[in-house]
N, C-alpha and C positions, 0 to 999 in steps of 0.2 A: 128673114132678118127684119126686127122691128127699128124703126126708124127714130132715130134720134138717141136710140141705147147705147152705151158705149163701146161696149163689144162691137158693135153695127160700126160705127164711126170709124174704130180702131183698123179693123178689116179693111175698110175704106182708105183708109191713110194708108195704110202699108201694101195694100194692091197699087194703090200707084207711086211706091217709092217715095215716098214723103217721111219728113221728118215730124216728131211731135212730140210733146211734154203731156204729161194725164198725172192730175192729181191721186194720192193714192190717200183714203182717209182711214181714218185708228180703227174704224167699224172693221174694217178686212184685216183684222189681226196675225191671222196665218200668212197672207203676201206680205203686211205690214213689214212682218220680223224678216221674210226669206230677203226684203229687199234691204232693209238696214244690214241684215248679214254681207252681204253684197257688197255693200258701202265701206262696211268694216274688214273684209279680206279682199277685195278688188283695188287697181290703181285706177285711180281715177284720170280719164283724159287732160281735164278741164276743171280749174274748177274756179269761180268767179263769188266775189261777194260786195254787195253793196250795200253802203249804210245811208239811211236818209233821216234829215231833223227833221222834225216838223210837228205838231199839234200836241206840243209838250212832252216828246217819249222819240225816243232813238229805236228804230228798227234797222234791223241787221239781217238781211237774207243772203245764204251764204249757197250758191247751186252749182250741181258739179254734176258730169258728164262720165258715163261708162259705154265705150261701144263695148266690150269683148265679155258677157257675163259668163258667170262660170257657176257660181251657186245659185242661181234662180232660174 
């Protein structure tokens, strides 16, 4: 197990029961789409969004929560 990979990390968080968010980026195309699918036929638990003003532009982050996956 190399230290500091994500895979490494990941193993880490979930042997001790822990909760965790992991960005997922466009480069992983084939996860990219199974987890958008996901998104799109799963209910979601949770889902929370918050908008902030600031440095001339409005962002809008909108995140939402799935325990029970079914297509990934």
């Amino acid at each position: 197990m190399q230290q500091g990979c994500q895979s490494a990390i990941n193993e880490l968080i979930i042997s001790r029961k822990s909760n965790y968010i992991l960005a997922l980026k466009e480069n992983q195309s084939s996860f990219l789409e199974q987890v958008k699918d996901e998104f799109t036929f799963s209910k979601s638990e949770t889902t929370i969004e918050d908008i902030n003003y600031g440095y001339g532009r409005i962002e809008t982050r909108k995140s939402s929560v799935i325990l029970d996956f079914k297509h990934l």
